[in-house]
C-alpha positions as a Markdown table, in Angstrom:
| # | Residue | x | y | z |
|---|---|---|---|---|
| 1 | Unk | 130.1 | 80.3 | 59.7 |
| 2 | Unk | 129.7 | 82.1 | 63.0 |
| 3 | Unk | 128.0 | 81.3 | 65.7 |
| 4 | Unk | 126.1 | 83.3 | 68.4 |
| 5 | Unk | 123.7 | 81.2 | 70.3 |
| 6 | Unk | 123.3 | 77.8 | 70.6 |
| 7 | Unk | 120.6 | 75.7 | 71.9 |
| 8 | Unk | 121.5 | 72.5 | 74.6 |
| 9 | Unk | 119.3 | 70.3 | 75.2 |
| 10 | Unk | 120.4 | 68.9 | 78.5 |
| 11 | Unk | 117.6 | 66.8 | 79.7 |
| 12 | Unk | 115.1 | 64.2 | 77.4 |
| 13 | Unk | 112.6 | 64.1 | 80.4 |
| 14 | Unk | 109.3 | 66.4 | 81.2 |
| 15 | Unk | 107.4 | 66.8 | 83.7 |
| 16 | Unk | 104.5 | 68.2 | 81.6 |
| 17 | Unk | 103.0 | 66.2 | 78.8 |
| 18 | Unk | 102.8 | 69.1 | 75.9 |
| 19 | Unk | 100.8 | 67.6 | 72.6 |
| 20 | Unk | 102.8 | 69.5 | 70.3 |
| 21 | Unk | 106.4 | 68.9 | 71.8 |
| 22 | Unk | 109.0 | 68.2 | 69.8 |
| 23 | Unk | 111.9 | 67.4 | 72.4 |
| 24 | Unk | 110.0 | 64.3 | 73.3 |
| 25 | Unk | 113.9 | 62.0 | 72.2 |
| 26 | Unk | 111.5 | 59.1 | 72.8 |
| 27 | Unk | 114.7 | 57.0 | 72.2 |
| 28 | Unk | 115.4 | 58.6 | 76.3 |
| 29 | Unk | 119.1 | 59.0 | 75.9 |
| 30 | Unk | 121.1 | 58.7 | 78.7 |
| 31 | Unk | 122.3 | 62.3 | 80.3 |
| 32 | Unk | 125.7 | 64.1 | 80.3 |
| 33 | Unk | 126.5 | 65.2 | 84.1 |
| 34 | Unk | 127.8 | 68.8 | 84.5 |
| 35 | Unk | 131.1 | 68.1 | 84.2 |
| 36 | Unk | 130.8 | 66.5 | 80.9 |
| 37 | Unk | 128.5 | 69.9 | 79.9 |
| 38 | Unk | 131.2 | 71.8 | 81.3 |
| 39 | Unk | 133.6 | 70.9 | 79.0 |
| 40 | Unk | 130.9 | 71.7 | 76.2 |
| 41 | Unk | 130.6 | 74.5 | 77.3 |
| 42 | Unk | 134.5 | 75.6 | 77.5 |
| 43 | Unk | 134.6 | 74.8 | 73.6 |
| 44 | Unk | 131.6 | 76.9 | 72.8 |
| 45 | Unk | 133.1 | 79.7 | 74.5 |
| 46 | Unk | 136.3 | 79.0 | 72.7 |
| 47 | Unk | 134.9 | 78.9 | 69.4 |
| 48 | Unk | 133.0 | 82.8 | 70.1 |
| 49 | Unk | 129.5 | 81.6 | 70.8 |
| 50 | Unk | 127.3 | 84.5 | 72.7 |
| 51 | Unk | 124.5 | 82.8 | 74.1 |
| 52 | Unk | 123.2 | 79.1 | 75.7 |
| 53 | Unk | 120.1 | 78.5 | 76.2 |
| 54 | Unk | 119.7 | 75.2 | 78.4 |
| 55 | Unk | 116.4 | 73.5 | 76.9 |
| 56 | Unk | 114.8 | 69.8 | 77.5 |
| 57 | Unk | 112.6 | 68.4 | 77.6 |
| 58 | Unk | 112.4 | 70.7 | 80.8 |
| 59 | Unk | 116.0 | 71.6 | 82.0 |
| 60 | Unk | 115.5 | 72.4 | 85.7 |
| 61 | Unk | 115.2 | 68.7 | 85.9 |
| 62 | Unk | 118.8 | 68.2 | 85.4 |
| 63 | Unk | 120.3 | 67.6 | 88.9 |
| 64 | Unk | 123.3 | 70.0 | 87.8 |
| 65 | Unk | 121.1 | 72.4 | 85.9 |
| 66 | Unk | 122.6 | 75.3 | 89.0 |
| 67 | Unk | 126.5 | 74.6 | 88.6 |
| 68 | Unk | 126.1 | 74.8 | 84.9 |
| 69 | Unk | 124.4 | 78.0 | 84.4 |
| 70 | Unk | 127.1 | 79.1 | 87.1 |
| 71 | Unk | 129.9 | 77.7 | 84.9 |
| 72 | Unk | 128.3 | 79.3 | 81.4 |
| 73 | Unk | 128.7 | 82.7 | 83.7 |
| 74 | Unk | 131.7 | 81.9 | 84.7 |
| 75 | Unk | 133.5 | 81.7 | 80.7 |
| 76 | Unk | 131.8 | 84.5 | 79.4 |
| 77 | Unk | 128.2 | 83.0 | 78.4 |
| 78 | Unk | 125.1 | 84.6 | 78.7 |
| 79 | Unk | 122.4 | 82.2 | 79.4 |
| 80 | Unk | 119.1 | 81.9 | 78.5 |
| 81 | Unk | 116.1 | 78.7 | 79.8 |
| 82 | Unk | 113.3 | 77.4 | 77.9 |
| 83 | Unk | 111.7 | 76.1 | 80.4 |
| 84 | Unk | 107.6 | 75.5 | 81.3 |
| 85 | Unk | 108.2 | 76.8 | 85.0 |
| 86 | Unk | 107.1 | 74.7 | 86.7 |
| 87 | Unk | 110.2 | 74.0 | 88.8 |
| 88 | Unk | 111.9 | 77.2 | 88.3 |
| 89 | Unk | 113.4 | 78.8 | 91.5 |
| 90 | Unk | 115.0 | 82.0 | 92.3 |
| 91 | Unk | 118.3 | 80.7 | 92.5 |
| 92 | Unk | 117.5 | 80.0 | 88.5 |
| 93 | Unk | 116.9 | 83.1 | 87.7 |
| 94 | Unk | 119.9 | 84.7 | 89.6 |
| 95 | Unk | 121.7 | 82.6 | 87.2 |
| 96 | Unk | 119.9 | 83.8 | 83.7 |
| 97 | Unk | 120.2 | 86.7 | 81.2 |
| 98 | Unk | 116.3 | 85.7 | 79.8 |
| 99 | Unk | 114.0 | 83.0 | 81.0 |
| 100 | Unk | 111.6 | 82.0 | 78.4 |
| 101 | Unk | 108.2 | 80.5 | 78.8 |
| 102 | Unk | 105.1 | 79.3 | 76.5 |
| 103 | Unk | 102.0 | 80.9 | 77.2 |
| 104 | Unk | 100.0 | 79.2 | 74.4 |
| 105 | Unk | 96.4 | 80.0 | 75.4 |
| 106 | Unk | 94.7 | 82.1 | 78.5 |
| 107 | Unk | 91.6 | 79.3 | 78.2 |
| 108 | Unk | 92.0 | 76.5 | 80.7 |
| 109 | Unk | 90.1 | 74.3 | 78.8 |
| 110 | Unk | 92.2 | 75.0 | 75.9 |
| 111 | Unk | 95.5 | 74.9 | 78.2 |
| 112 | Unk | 94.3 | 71.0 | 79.4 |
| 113 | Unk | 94.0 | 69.7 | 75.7 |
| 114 | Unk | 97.4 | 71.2 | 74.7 |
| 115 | Unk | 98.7 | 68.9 | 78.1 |
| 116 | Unk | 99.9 | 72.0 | 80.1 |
| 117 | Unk | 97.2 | 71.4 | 83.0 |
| 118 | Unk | 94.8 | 73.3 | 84.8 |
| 119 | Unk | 96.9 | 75.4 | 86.7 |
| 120 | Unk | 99.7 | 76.7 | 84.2 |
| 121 | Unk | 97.9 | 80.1 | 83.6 |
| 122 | Unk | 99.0 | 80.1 | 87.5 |
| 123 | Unk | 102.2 | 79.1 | 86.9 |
| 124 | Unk | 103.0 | 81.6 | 84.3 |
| 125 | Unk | 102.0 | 84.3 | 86.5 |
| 126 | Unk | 104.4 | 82.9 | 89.0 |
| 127 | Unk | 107.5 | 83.3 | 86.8 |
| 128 | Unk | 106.2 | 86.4 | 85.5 |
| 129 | Unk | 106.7 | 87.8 | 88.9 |
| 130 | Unk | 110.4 | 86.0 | 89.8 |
| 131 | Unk | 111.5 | 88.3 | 86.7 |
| 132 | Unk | 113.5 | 91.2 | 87.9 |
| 133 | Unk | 116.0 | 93.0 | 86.0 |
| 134 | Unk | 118.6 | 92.3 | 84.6 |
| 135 | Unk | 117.2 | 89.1 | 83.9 |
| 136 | Unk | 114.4 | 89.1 | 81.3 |
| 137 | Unk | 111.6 | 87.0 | 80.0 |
| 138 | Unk | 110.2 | 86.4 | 77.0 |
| 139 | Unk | 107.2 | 84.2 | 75.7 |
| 140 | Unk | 106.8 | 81.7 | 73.6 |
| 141 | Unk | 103.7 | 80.6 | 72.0 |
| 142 | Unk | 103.3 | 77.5 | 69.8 |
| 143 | Unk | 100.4 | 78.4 | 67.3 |
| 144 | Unk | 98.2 | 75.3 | 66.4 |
| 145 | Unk | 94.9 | 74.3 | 65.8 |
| 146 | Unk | 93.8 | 74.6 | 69.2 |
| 147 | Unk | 94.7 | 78.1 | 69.5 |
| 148 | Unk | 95.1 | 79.9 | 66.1 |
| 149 | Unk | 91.8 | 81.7 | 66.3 |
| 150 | Unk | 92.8 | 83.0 | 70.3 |
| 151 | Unk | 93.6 | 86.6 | 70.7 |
| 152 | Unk | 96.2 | 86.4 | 73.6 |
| 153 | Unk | 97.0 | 90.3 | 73.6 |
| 154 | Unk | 96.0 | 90.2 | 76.8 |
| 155 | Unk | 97.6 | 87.7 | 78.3 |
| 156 | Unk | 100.8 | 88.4 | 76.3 |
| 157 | Unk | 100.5 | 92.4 | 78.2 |
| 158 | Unk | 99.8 | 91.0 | 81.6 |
| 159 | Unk | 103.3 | 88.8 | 81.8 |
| 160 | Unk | 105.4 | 91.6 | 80.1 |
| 161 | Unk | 107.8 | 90.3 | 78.3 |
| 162 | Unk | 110.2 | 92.2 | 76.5 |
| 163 | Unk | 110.0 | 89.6 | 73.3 |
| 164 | Unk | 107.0 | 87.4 | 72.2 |
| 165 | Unk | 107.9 | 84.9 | 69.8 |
| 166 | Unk | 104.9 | 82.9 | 67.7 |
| 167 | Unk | 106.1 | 79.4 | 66.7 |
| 168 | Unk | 104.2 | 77.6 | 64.3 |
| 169 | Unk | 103.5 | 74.3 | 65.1 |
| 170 | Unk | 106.1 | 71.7 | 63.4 |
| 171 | Unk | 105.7 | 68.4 | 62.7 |
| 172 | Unk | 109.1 | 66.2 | 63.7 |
| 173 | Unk | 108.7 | 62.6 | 62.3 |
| 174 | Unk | 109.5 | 60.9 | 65.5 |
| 175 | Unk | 108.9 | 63.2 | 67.5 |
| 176 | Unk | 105.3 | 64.3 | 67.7 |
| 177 | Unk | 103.8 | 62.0 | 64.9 |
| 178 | Unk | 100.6 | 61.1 | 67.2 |
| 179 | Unk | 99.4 | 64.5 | 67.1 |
| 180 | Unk | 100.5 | 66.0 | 63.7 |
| 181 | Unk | 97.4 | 65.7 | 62.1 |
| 182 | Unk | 95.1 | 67.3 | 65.1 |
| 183 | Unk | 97.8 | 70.3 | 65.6 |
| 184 | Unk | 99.2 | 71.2 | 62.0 |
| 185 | Unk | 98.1 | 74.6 | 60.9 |
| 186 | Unk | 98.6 | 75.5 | 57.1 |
| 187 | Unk | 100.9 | 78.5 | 56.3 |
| 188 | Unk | 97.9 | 81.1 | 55.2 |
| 189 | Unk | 96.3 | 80.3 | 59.1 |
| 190 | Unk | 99.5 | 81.1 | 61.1 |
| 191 | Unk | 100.2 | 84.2 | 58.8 |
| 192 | Unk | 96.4 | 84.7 | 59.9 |
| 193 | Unk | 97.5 | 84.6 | 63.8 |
| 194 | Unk | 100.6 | 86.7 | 63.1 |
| 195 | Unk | 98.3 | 89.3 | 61.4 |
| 196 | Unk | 95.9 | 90.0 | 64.4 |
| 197 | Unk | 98.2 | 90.3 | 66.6 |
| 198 | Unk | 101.1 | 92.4 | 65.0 |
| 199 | Unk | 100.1 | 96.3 | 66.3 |
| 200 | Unk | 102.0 | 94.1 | 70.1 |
| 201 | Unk | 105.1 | 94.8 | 67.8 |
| 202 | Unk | 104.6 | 98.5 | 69.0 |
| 203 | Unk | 104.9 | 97.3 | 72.6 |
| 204 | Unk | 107.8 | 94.9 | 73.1 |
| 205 | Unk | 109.8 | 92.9 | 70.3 |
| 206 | Unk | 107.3 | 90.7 | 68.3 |
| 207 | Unk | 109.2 | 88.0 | 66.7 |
| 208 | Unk | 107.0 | 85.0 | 64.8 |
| 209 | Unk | 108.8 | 82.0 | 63.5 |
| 210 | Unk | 107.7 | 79.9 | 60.4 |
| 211 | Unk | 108.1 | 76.5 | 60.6 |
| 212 | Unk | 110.7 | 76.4 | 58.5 |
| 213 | Unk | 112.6 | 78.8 | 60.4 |
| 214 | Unk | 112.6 | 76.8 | 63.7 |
| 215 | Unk | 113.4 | 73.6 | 61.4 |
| 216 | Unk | 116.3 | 75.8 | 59.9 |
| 217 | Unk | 117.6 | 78.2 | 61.7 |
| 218 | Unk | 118.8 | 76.5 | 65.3 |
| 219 | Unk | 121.8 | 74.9 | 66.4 |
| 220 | Unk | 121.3 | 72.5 | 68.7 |
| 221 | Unk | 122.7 | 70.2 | 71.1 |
| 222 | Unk | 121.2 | 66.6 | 71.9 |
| 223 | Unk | 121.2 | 65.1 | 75.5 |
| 224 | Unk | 124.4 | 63.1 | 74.7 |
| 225 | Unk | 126.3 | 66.4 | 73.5 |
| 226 | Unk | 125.9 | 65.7 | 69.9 |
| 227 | Unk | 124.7 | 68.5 | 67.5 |
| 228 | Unk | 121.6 | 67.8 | 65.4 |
| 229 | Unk | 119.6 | 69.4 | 63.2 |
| 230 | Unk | 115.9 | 68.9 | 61.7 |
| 231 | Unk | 116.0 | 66.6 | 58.9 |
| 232 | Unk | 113.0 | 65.1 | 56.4 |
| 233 | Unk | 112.1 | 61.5 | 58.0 |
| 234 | Unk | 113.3 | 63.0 | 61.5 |
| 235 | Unk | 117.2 | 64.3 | 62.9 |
| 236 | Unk | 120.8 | 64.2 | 61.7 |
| 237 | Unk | 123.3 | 64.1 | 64.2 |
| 238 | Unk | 126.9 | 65.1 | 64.7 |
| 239 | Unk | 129.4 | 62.6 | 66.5 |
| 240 | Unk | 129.6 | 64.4 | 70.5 |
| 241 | Unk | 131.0 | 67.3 | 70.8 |
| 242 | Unk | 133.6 | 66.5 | 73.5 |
| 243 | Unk | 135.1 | 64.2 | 70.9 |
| 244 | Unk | 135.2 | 66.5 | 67.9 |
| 245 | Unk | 134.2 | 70.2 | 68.7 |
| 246 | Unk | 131.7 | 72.9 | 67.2 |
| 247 | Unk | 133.0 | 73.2 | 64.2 |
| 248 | Unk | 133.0 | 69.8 | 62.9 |
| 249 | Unk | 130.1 | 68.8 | 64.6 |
| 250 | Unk | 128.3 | 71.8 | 62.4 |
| 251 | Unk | 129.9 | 70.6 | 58.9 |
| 252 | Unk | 128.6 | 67.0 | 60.0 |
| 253 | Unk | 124.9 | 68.1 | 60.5 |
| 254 | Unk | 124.8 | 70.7 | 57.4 |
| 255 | Unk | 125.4 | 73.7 | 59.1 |
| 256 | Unk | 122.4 | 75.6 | 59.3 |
| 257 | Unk | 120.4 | 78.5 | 57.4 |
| 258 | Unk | 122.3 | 82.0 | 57.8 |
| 259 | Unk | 120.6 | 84.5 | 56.4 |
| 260 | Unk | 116.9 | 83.3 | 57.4 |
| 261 | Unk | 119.2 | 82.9 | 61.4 |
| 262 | Unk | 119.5 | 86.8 | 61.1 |
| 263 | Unk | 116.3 | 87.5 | 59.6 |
| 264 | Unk | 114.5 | 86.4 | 62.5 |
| 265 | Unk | 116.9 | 88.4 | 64.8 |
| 266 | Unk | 118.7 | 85.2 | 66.4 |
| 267 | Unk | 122.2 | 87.1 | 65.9 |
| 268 | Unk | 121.1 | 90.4 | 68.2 |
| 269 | Unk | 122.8 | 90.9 | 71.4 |
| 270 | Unk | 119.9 | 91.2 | 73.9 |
| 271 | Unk | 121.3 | 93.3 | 76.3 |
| 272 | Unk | 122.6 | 95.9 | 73.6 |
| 273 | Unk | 119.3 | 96.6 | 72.8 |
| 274 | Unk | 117.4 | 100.3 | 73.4 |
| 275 | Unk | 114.6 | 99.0 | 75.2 |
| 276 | Unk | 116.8 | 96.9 | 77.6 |
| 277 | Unk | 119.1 | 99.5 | 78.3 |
| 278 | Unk | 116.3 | 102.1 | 79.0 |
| 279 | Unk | 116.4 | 103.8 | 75.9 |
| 280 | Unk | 113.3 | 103.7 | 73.3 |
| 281 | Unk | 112.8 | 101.1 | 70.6 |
């Protein structure tokens, strides 16, 4: 089963306190140093994976976060951050093929209950403008209870992101049980949100995710280097990586849903796309 992008999680820790997260690893996992993520990184390029993208908890809070993106670079990965900003430098970006950001409401109010503070309309502004080409951004936006009746249009335009991707909220037992209940919007209200805001399609690359789809469609790496997928009652996980490889590691956890990974467009090569290149959509 191939393989084009793959999610690491290198870091358990935020700096933010997001209700709705669901890279909390409450269990706090030691981290892997760069070298270790180096050598990761070496067998994913081996085995024909595209893209990385280095994800948390927040990443830029890894003390090696720089020399790793440089090493993904350096064997032929594109690289890609999920990261709330708030730390992200310059240097970062030199270093990235997309940065990707959540931009959940453009209400402060709204912004302070979801735990992303007062200032992170600021803040997303700020990464907004360390975008320059060829590095590209895109937004995330996890749809709740909070926001689903929001029309962020606007915001969404002022940031200009080439891709805006609507993630409805999952639940992950273990994960983000305290706030499950407040959050949790039913299938018909996040087709609802998807709805209203569809004619952005005709703007930039409108990509909304199901919550099955993020629970289905990933691969992913844990702090410790271990693959692990979404699982009823809470994660499986594959022995690490360094000890057995991709391939294994993927039979251990299941593998992961194919056809719905290409539905949602997770096997397109960015940077072969019209609208990167200069070209129309």
């Amino acid at each position: 089963m191939p393989v084009e992008t793959v999610n690491l999680h290198v870091w358990a820790k935020c700096n933010l306190h997001c209700a709705y997260c669901y890279g909390r690893f409450p269990e706090r996992p030691p981290f892997l140093r760069g070298a270790d993520w180096s050598g990761i990184l070496d067998d994913l390029a081996n085995e024909g994976v595209r893209r990385v993208t280095f994800s948390g908890g927040e990443p830029t809070l890894h003390p090696d976060l720089e020399p790793m993106l440089a090493y993904a670079r350096q064997v032929g990965l594109q690289t890609s951050i999920i990261t709330n900003g708030a730390r992200l430098t310059r240097a970062h970006v030199e270093l990235l093929d997309v940065v990707a950001i959540t931009a959940d409401s453009a209400n402060d109010e709204t912004l302070i209950l979801l735990g992303r503070g007062k200032d992170y309309l600021r803040t997303l502004r700020r990464v907004a403008a360390l975008i320059r080409l060829p590095t590209l951004l895109k937004v995330n936006t996890v749809v709740t209870r909070l926001n689903m009746a929001e029309d962020l249009t606007p915001l969404i335009r002022s940031l200009r992101p080439f891709k805006w991707k609507p993630l409805q909220f999952v639940h992950v037992p273990g994960e983000n049980d305290d706030s499950a209940t407040a959050l949790a919007v039913r299938d018909d209200e996040f087709d609802g949100f998807v709805s209203r805001h569809a004619a952005i399609g005709d703007e930039l690359w409108f990509a909304p995710e199901s919550a099955r789809t993020i629970q289905t469609t990933y691969v992913m790496v844990d702090p410790l280097g271990r693959l692990f997928q979404h699982a009823e009652g809470g994660h499986v996980r594959s022995r690490p990586l360094l000890d057995i490889g991709l391939r294994t590691a993927l039979r251990e956890v299941g593998g992961y849903d194919r056809l719905a990974f290409e539905a949602r467009g997770g096997h397109v090569d960015v940077r072969r796309l019209p609208m990167i290149r200069g070209g129309s959509t």
